[in-house]
C-alpha positions as CSV (number, residue, x, y, z in Angstrom):
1,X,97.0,260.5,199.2
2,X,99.4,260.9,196.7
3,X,101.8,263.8,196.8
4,X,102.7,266.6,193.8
5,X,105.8,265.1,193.6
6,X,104.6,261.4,192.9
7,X,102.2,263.1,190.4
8,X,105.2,264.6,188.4
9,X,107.1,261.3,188.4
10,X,104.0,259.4,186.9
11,X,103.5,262.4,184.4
12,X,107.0,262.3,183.4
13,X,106.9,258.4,183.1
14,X,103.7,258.8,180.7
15,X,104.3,261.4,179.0
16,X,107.0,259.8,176.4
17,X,104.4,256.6,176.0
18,X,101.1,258.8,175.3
19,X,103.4,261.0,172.5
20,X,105.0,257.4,170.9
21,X,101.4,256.0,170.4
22,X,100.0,259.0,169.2
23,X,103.1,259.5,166.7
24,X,102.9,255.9,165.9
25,X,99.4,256.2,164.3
26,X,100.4,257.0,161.1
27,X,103.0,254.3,161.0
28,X,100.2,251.2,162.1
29,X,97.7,252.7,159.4
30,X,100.6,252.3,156.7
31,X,101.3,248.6,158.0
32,X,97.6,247.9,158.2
33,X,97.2,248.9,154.2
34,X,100.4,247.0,153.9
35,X,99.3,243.9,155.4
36,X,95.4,244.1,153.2
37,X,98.0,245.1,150.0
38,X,99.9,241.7,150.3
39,X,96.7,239.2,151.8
40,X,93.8,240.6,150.0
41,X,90.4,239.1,151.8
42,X,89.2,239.0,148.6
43,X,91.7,235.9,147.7
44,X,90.6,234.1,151.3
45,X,89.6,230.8,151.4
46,X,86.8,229.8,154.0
47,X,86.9,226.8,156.0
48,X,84.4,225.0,155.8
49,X,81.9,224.3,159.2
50,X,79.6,221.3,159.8
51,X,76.0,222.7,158.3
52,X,74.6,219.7,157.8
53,X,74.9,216.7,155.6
54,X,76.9,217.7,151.6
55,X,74.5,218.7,148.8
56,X,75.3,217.8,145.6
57,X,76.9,221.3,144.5
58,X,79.2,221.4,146.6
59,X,82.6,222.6,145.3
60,X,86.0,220.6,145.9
61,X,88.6,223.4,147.5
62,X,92.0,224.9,146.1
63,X,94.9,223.1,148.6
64,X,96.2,225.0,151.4
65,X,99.6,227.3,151.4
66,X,102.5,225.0,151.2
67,X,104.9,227.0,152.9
68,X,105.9,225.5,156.7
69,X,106.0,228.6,158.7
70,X,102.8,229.5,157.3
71,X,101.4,226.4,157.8
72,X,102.9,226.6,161.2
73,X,101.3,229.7,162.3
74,X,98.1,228.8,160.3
75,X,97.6,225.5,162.7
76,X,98.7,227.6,165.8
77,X,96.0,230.3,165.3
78,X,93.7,228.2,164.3
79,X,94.3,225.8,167.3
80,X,93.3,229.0,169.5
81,X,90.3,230.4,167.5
82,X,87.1,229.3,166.5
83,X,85.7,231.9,164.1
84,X,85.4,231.6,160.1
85,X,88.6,233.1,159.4
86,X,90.6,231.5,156.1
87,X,94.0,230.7,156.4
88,X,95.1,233.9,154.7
89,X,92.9,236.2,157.1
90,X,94.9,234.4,159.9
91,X,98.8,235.2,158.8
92,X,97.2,238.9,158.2
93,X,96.2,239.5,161.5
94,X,99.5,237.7,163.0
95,X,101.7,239.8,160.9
96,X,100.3,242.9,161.5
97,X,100.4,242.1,165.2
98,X,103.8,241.4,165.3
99,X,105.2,244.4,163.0
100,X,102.8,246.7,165.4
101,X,104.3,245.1,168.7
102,X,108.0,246.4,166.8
103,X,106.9,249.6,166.2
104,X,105.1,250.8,169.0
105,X,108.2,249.7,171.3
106,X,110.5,251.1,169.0
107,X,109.4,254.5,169.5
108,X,107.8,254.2,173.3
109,X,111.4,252.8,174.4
110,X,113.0,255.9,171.8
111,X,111.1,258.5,173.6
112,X,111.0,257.3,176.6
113,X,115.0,257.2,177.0
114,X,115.6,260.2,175.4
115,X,117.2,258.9,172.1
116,X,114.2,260.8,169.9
117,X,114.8,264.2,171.7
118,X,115.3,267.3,169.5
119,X,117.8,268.5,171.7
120,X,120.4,265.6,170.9
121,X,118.4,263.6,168.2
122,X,121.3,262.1,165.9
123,X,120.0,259.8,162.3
124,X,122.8,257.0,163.7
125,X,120.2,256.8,167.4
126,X,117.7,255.1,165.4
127,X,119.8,252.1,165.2
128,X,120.8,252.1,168.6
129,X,121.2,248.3,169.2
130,X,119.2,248.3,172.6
131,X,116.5,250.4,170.2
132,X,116.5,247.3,167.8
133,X,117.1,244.5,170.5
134,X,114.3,245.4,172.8
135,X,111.9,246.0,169.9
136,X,112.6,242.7,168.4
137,X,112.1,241.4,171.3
138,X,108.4,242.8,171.8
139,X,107.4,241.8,168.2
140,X,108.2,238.1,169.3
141,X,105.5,238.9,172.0
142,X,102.3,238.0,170.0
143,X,103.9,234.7,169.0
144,X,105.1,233.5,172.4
145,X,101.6,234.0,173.6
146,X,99.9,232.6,170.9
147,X,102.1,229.5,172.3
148,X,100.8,230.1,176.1
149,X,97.4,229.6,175.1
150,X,98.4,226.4,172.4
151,X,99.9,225.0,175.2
152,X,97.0,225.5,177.8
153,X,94.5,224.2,175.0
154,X,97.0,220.9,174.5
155,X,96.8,220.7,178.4
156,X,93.0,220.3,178.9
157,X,91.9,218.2,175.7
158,X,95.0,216.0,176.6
159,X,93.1,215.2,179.8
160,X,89.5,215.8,178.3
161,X,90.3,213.7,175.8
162,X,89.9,210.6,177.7
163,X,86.3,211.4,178.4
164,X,85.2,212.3,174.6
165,X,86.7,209.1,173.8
166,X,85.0,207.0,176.1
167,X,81.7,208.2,175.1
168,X,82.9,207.9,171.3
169,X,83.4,204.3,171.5
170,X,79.9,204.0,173.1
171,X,77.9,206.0,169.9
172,X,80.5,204.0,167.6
173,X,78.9,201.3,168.7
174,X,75.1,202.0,168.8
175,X,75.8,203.3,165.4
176,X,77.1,200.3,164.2
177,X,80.6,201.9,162.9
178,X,79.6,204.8,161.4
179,X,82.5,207.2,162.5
180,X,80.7,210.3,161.1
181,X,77.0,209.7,163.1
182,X,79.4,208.5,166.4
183,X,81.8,211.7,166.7
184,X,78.3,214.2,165.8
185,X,76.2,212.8,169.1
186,X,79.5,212.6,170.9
187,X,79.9,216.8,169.9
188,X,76.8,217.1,172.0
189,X,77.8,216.4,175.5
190,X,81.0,218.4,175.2
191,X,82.2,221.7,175.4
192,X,85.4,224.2,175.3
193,X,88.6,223.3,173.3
194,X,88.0,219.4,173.1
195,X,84.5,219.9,171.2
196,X,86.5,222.5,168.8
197,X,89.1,219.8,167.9
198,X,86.5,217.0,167.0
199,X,83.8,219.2,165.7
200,X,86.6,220.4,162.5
201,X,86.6,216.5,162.1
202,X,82.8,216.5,161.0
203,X,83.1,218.5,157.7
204,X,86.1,215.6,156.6
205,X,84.1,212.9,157.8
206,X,80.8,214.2,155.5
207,X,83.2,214.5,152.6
208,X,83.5,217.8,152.1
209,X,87.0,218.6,153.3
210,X,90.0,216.6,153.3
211,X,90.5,214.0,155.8
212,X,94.4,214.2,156.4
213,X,93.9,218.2,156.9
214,X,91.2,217.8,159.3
215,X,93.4,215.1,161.5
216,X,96.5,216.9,161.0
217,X,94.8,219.9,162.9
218,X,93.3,217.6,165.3
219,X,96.1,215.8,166.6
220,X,98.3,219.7,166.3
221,X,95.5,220.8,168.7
222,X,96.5,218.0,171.6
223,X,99.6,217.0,170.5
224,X,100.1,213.7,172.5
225,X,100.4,209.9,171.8
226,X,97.2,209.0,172.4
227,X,96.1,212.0,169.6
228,X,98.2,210.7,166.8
229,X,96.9,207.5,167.3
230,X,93.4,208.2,167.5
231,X,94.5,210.0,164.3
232,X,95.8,207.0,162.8
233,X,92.2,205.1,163.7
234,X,89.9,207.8,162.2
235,X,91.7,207.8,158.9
236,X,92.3,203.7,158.8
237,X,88.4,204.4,159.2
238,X,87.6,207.2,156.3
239,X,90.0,205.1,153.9
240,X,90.2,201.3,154.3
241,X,86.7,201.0,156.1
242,X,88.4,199.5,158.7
243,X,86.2,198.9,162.0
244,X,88.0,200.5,165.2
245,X,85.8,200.0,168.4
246,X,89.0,197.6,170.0
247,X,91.6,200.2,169.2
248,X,89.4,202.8,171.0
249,X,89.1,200.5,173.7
250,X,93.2,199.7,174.1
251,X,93.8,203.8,173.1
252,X,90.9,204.6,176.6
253,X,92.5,201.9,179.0
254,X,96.2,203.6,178.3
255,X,95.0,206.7,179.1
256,X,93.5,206.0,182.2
257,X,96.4,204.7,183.6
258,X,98.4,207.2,182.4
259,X,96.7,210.2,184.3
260,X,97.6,208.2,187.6
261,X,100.9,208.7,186.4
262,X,100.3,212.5,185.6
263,X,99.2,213.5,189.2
264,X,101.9,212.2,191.0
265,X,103.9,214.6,188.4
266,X,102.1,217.4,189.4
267,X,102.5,217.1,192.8
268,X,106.6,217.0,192.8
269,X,106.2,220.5,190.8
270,X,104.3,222.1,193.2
271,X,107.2,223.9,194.9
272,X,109.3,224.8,191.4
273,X,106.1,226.7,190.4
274,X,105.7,228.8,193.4
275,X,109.3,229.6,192.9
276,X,108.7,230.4,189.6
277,X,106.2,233.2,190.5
278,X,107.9,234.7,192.8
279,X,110.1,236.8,191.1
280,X,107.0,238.5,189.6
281,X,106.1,239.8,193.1
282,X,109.6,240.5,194.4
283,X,110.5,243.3,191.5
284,X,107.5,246.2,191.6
285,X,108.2,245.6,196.0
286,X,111.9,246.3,195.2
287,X,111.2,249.2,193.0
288,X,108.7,250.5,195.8
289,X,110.4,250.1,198.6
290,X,113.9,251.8,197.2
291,X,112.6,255.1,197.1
292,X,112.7,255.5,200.5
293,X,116.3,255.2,201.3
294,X,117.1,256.6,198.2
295,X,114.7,260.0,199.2
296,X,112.7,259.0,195.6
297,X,115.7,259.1,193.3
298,X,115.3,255.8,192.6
299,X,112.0,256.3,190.6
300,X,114.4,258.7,188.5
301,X,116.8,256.2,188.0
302,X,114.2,253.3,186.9
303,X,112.4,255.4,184.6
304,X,114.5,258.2,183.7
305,X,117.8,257.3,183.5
306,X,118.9,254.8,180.4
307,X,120.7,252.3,182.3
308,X,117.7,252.5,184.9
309,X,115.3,251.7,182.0
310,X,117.3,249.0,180.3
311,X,117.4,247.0,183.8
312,X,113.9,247.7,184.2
313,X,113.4,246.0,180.4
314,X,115.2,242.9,181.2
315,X,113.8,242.5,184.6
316,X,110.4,242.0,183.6
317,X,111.2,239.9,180.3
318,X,113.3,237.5,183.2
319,X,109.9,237.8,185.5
320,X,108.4,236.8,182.3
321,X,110.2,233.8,181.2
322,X,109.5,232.7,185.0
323,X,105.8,233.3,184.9
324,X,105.8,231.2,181.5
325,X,108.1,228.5,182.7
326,X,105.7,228.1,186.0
327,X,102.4,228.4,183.4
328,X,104.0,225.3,181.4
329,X,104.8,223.0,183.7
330,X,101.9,223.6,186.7
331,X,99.7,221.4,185.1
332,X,101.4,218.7,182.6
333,X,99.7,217.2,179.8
334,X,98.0,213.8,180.0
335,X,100.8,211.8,178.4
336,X,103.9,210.3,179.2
């Protein structure tokens, strides 16, 4: 059962957080007309999916955004997604994810220390430097995730690449080198993140997109050796004509011998991953477990007390970094 006393610590723990997000309302609707003020959908530019072979209509697109770091997180989103967004749509949704991730820490982690209080509320707390630290550390949040699940996408096609390739080679050749006709039947007996990468490859192999785009997201998307030059062979391919079937052939038997290589890897880091985990069991049994000798202060002191809350912040993000180091190197990618 949980006692009245445990109630009114969890109350008092809440409290601040359910009065931040209901004050930060207004602030996420202004960001939201913000972000739709600076990307308009209306501007958007659709990417085009395989739907069949070109028609005669069909209308050559404006190039993409120039800019690196929204090129950057244009490849990285769409590495991760499969829907119709456009390139614009993409950076929206990031942006306003990030700015959100600022702003609802920035006033959770105000209120919840007692820097917004009316009591002692002073115009110089909202730059407190731990204010501004800790919330610029949450709005890098929704990127560093966005690279957890790049890098468990780059993982598995890395090692279900060897696969789709060997069955490519064999429809290159019943389709007598016809690239296009070879990577559509090899679509078919796919699925998950390695039919995503080669299925963008169809609407640049049918002419209607640009070839380098298409391969520069398809290599982004694994991001090995063997991708770039695979790469290399589809556009000698598309542009010079150039028959492939033996490079396939040398790119499948390097690959195989590489993912010998690969397990042996994985084995060694078996024990630095269980390390790496442990710290995110260790710290809620400490918190637990202290409030009996301390006769339940410590729950005060974790989340009541600044100092208490600032060691609690930096706790997790270390339990974090762990958790991320052990998700990165558990299961390497296919490539040495």
């Amino acid at each position: 059962m949980i006692s009245h006393t445990m109630l009114e610590h969890i109350k008092t723990i809440l409290d601040p957080a359910i009065r931040a997000i209901l004050i930060a309302g207004v602030p996420l609707i202004m960001v939201y007309l913000l972000g739709r003020l600076l990307f308009p959908v209306s501007k958007v530019l659709r990417v085009v999916r395989f739907r069949g072979l070109p028609t005669s209509n069909a209308q050559a697109k404006p190039d993409k955004p120039t800019a690196k770091w929204a090129r950057h997180l244009t490849l990285l989103s769409r590495s991760i997604k499969t829907g119709d967004e456009s390139d614009e749509e993409l950076l929206q949704q990031f942006i306003m994810t990030t700015i959100a991730s600022f702003v609802v820490t920035y006033l959770v982690y105000g209120f919840w220390t007692g820097l917004f209080d009316r009591s002692n509320f002073h115009y110089t707390d909202l730059f407190d430097k731990w204010l501004i630290f800790i919330s610029l550390m949450a709005s890098s949040l929704p990127y560093c995730f966005l690279r957890m699940r790049l890098h468990r996408v780059r993982v598995k096609n890395s090692y279900d690449l060897v696969p789709a390739v060997n069955t490519l080679i064999l429809k290159y050749s019943e389709y007598r080198g016809n690239l296009y006709y070879a990577v559509f039947e090899t679509t078919k007996g796919l699925q998950g993140d390695i039919l995503n990468a080669l299925v963008e490859l169809l609407p640049a192999l049918q002419g209607t997109a640009k070839i380098e785009d298409a391969i520069e997201l398809f290599i982004f998307r694994i991001n090995t050796t063997w991708a770039i030059q695979l790469g290399i062979l589809i556009h000698k391919s598309e542009e010079q004509g150039d028959n492939i079937e033996q490079g396939l052939r040398w790119l499948v038997t390097d690959m195989s011998e590489v993912a010998k290589i690969t397990e042996e890897i994985k084995s060694e880091n078996r024990e630095t991953i269980q390390l790496a985990y442990l710290p995110a069991f260790l710290f809620p049994a400490v918190i637990y477990l202290n409030q009996f000798p301390s006769m339940g202060k410590s729950w005060h002191y974790y989340f009541q007390t600044t100092q208490g809350i600032r060691m609690v912040v930096f706790t997790l993000l270390f339990t974090l970094i762990c958790a991320l180091v052990a998700y990165i190197i558990q299961k390497p990618r296919n490539e040495v």
